[in-house]
C-alpha positions as CSV (number, residue, x, y, z in Angstrom):
1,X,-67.8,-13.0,107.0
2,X,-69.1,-11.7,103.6
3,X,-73.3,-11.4,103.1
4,X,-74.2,-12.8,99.6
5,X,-77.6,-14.0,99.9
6,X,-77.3,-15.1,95.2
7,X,-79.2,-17.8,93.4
8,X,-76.7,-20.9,93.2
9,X,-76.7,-24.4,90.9
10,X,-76.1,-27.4,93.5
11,X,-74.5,-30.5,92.2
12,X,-75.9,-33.6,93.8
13,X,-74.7,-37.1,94.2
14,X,-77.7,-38.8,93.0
15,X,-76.6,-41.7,94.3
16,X,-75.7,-41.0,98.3
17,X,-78.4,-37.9,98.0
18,X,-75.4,-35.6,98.8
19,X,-74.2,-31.9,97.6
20,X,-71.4,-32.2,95.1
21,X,-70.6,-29.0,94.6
22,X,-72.4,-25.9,93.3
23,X,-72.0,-23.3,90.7
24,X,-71.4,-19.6,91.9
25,X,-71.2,-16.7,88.9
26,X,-70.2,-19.3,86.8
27,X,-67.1,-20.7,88.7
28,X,-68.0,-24.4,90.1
29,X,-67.0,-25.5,93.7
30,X,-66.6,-29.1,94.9
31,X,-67.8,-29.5,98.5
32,X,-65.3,-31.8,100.4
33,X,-67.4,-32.0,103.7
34,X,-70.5,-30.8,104.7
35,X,-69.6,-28.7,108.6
36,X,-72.9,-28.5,109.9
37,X,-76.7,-29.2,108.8
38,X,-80.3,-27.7,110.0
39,X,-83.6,-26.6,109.0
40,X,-85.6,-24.1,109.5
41,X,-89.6,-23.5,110.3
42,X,-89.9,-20.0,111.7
43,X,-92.1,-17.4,110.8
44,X,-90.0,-14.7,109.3
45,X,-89.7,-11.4,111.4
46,X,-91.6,-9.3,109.1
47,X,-95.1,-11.2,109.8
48,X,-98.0,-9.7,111.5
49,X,-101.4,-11.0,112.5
50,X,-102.4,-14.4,112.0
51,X,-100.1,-16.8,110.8
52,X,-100.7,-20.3,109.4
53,X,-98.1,-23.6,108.6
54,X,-97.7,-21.5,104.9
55,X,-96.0,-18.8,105.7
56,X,-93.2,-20.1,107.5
57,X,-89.9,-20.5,106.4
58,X,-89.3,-24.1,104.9
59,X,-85.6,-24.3,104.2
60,X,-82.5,-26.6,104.7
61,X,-79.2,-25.0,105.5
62,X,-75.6,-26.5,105.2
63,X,-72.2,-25.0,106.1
64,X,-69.5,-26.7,103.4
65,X,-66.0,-26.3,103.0
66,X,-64.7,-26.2,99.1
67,X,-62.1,-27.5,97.1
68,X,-60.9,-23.9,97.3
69,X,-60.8,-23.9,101.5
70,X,-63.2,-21.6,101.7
71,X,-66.3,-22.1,103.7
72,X,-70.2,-21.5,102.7
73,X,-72.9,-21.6,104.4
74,X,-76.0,-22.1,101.4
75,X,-79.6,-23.2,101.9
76,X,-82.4,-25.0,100.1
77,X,-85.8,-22.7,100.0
78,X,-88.7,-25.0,99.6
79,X,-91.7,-22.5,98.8
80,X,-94.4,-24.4,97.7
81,X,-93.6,-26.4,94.7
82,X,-90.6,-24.1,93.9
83,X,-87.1,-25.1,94.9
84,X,-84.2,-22.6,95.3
85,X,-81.0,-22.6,96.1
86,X,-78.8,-19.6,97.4
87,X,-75.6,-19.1,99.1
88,X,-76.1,-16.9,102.0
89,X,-72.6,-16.4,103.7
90,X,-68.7,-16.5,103.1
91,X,-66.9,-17.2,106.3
């Protein structure tokens, strides 16, 4: 397993609301199946004191094989009105 943790392009599939595929230093992978799906809500690690709904975690994580066999694991980071998303892992 290989830690990333870069700023990705997803492809959707407007249509079925699906990930296509995503762009990765400028080399595009097609996602043939999506392994396994979550979200996450947790308050990172770091926080101390009081905490509030804000400063947890809002993001949406997929594991996806490629075109190329190689398997992902990305995630969408919803903070606020900003949306990012970053590949965190090669398995």
């Amino acid at each position: 397993m290989r830690f990333i943790c870069e700023k990705i392009e997803v492809i959707y599939d407007r249509e079925n609301l699906t990930i296509k595929g995503f762009i990765w230093r400028n080399r595009e992978y097609k996602v043939l199946e999506i392994l396994s799906a979550w979200q996450d809500w947790k308050f990172p690690s770091s926080l101390s004191g009081k905490r509030t709904w804000l400063q947890r975690h809002h993001r949406n994580y997929f594991v996806v094989k490629t075109d190329t066999s190689e398997v992902f694991q990305i995630y969408l980071d919803r903070k606020g009105n900003k949306r990012e998303w970053i590949l965190l892992k090669i398995f």
